[in-house]
N, C-alpha and C positions, 0 to 999 in steps of 0.2 A: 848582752849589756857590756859597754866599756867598760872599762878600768877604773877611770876618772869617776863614771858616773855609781859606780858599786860604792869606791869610796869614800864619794859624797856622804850616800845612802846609809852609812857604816859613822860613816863620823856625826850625822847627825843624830843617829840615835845612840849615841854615846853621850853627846850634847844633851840630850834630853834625859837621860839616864843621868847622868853626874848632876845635872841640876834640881831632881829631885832627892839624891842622894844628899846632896849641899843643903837645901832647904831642910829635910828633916833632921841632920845634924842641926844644922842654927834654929829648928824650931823646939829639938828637943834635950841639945845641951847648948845653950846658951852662955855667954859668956858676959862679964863686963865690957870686954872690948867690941865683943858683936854688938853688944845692944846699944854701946855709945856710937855705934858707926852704922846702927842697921840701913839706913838710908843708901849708905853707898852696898851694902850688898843686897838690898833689895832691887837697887838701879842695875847690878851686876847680873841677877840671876834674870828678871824682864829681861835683859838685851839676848841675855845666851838663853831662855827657853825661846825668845820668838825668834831669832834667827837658826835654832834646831830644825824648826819648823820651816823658814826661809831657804836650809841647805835642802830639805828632803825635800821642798819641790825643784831646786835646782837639779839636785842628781837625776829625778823624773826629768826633766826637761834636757838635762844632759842623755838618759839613756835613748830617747827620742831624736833628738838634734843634737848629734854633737858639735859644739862649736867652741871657738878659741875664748870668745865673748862668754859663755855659759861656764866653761872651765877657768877663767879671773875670777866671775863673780864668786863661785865656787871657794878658791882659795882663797881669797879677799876675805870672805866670812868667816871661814876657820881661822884666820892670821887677828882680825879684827878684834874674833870672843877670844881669844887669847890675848890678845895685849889690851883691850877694855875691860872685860868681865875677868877677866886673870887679874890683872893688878887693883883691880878693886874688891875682888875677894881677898888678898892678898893684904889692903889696907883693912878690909873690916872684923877679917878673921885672926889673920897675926898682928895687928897694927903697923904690920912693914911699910913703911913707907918709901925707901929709896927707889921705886920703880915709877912712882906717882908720873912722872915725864912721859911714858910710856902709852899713859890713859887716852889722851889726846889723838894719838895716832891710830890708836885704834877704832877711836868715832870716824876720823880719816878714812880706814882702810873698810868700813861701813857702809859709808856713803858713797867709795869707790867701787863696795861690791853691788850695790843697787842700783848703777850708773849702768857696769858691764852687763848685768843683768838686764836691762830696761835695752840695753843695744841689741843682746843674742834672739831678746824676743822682735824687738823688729826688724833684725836680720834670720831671722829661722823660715825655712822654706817648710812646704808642709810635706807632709810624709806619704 
């Protein structure tokens, strides 16, 4: 298995690890600011557990095919839950808001990794 494709493999279940770490924090010490804001960290923790799941088939897809198209979509995803699902944890949990500009780019860099992805699968030769 490449490199790239281990880790994918490695980051996404981190992803999914940290998001249920996240979740039972906010479900079982609760805050006033989590709960005035829970809407934005529930939007946060949806985008980062289903693209947990979106990286660890791309890593599958990357140890299979590796391609330039399959490794964007790859980093695209991780860059993405970090600047989407970061900064709105970020608003819900600390109420920080100075990153808020941030949020945006990361639906950006979401839709970019779904785009690279949708290419590597109809450029993947078969094996």
């Amino acid at each position: 298995m490449n490199a790239t494709a281990k880790t994918f493999l490695v980051v996404s279940a981190l992803l999914a690890l940290s998001s249920i770490i996240l979740g039972t924090i906010a479900a079982h010490a609760p805050s006033e600011q989590l709960l005035a804001a829970k809407h934005w960290f529930d939007t946060a923790m949806q985008y980062q557990q289903f693209h947990a799941l979106a990286l660890f088939g791309v890593g599958l897809m990357m140890a299979h095919w590796p391609s330039r198209a399959f490794a964007a979509a790859g980093w695209l995803m991780i860059l993405a839950t970090l600047l989407f699902s970061g900064t709105l944890y970020q608003r819900s949990m600390l109420g920080y808001h100075d990153l808020h500009w941030l949020t945006p780019y990361g639906g950006w860099a979401y839709l970019a990794g779904w785009i690279a992805l949708i290419v590597g699968v109809i450029k993947a030769r078969r094996a």
